[in-house]
N, C-alpha and C positions, 0 to 999 in steps of 0.2 A: 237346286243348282243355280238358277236365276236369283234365289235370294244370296246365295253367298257370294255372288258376282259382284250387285248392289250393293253389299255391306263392305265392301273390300273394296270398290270405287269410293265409295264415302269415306273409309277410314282412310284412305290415300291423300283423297282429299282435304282431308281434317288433319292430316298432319302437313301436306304443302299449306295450307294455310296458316295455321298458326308458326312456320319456321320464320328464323328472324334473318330479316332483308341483311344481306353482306354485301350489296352488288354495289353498284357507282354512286359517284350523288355528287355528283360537279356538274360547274355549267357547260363544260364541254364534254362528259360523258355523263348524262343526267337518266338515270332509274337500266330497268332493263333493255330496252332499245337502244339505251345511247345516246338517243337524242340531245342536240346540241340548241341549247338555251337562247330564243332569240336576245338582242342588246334590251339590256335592262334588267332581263330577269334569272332569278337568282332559282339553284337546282337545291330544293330541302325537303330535307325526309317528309314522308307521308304515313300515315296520318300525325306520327309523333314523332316528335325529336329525339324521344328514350329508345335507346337502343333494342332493347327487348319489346318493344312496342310496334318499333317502323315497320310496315309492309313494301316499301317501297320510297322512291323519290321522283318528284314532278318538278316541272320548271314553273315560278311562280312569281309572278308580277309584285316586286316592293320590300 
C-alpha cells in the first residue's frame, strides 16, 4: 500500500512537471504569483523561450 502511494505521488508529480507553463509572463503579472516587475526589469519565460520548454516566467534585470 505504502508503495503504491509513493509511485502515484511521483507519477503526479512527473507529470505537473513536465506540463507546459500557459500562465502570465508580463511585467505586471510576471510567472505564477503575479508578481509585479520592479522598473527596469523585463517578465521572460524560464528556463526557455520555446514554448514547449518554459516552466515558468521570472522578472529579470536587462
Amino acid at each position: 500500500m505504502w508503495l503504491t502511494k509513493v509511485s502515484l505521488s511521483l507519477l503526479a508529480l512527473a507529470a505537473f512537471a513536465s506540463a507546459q507553463y500557459t500562465g502570465p509572463c508580463s511585467t505586471s503579472n510576471c510567472g505564477a504569483t503575479g508578481k509585479v516587475c520592479p522598473r527596469g526589469y523585463l517578465c521572460v519565460p524560464w528556463p526557455s523561450f520555446n514554448p514547449a520548454e518554459r516552466q515558468g516566467c521570472t522578472c529579470s534585470y536587462g
